[in-house]
N, C-alpha and C positions, 0 to 999 in steps of 0.2 A: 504494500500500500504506500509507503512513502517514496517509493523508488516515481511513482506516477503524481504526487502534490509537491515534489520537490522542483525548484525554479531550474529551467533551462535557459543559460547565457550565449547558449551557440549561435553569433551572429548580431549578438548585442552588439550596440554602439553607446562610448558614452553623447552623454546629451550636451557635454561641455566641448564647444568648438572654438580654439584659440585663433583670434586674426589673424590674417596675415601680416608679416612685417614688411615693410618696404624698404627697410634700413639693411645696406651692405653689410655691415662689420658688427651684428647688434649682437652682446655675448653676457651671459652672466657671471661676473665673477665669481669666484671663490668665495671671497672677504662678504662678499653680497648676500650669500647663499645663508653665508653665517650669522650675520646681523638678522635676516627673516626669522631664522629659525630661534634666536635669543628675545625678539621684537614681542613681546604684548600686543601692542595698537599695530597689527598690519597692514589698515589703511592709510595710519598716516604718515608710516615708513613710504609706502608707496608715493602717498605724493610727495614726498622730496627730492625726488629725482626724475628727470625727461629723459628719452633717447629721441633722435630725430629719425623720424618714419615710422617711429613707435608710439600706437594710442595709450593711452593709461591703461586701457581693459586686457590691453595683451602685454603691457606691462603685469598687472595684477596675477592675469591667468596663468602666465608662466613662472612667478613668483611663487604661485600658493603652490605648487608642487611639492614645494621642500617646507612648507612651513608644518 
């Protein structure tokens, strides 16, 4: 019986689609990576910093990965 109410993922997608970047050289630091994952306030580490080509939401999307 639970082998037939148990969820099937084959073909799942997630529902989270990061932007595209426009930005040539766009890279996450290290030091970056480390500050998220120490950071409380995630949002407002984020807004501290721009990359050029890059929206805040794909700033953010790619941030939360390691937080």
């Amino acid at each position: 019986m639970y082998d037939y109410v148990k969820p099937n993922l084959t073909g799942a997608e997630s529902s989270i689609v990061r932007p595209a970047v426009a930005a040539n050289n766009f890279e996450l630091k290290p030091n970056t990576i480390q500050m998220i994952q120490q950071c409380v306030q995630f949002d407002e580490f984020c807004n501290t910093f721009k990359i050029n080509g890059v929206s805040d939401n794909g700033i953010r999307l790619r941030l939360f990965l390691f937080r």
